[in-house]
C-alpha positions in Angstrom: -46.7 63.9 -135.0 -47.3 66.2 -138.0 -45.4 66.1 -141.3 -43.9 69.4 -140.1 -42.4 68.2 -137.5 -38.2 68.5 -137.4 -38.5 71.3 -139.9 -35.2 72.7 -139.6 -34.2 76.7 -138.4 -31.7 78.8 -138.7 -31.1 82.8 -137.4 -30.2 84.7 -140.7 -27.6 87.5 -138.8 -26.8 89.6 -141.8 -30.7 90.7 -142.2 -32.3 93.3 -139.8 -35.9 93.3 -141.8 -38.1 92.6 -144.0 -37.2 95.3 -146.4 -33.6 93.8 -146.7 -34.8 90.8 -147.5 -38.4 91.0 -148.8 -39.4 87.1 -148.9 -38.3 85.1 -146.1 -37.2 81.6 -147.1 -39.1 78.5 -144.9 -36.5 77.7 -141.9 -35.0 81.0 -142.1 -35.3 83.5 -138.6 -34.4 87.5 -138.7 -34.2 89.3 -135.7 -35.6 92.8 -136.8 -33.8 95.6 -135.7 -37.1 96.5 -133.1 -36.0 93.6 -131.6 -38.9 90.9 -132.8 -38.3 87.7 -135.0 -39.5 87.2 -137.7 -40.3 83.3 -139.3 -42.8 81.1 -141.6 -44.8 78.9 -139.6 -43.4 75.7 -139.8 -47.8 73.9 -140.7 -48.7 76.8 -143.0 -45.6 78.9 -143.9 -47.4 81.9 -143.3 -45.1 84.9 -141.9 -44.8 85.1 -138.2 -43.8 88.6 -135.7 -42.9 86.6 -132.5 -41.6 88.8 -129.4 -39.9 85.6 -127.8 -36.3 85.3 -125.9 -34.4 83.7 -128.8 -31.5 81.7 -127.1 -28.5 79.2 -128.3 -26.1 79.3 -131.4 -27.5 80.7 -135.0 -27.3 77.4 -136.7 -29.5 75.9 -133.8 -31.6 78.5 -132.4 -34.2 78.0 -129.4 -37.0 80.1 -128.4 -37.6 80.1 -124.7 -41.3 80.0 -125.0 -44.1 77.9 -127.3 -45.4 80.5 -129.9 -48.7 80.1 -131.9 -49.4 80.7 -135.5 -51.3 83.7 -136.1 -52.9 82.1 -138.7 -57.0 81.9 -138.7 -57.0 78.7 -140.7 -54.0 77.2 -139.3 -53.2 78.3 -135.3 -51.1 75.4 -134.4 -48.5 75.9 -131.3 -45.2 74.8 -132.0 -41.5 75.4 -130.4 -38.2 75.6 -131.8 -35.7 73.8 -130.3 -32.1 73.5 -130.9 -33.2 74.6 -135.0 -36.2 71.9 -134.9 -39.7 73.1 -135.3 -41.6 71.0 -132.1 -45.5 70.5 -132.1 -46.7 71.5 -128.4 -49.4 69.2 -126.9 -50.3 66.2 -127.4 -54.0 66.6 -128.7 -52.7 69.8 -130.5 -55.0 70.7 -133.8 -54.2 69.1 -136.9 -52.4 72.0 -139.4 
């Protein structure tokens, strides 16, 4: 289990991108008006684009699928669930 694990999430409604809101606070989820989300890695905090089905209630939001870090130095898989950032894998790399 990593020290990032049960980071919490939330989707921010009232931005639409990174230009309203130039730095995106750790937990904090836009959907961009294009239609991606965008998030800080929950290991690294670096700025992630995900194109992933974004389900459940703002305050609690679930992606459907895994997403990885884009990160060279970091590229640890995680999942959010119910607003809780999820390491995927049990031997998954250490971030």
């Amino acid at each position: 289990m990593s020290d990032w694990e049960g980071k919490s999430y939330f989707l921010n409604e009232e931005i639409d991108s990174l230009g309203a809101k130039p730095f995106l606070a750790s937990g904090e989820i836009i959907r961009h008006k294009a239609g991606a989300h965008i998030l800080r890695c929950p290991a690294c905090n670096a700025v992630q684009f995900v194109a992933n089905e974004l389900q459940g209630e703002a305050s609690a939001p679930t992606f459907a699928k895994p997403l990885r870090c884009a990160c060279v130095r970091c590229a640890c898989e995680f999942r959010i669930r119910s607003g809780k950032a999820i390491e995927v894998g049990a031997d998954a790399r250490e971030c």
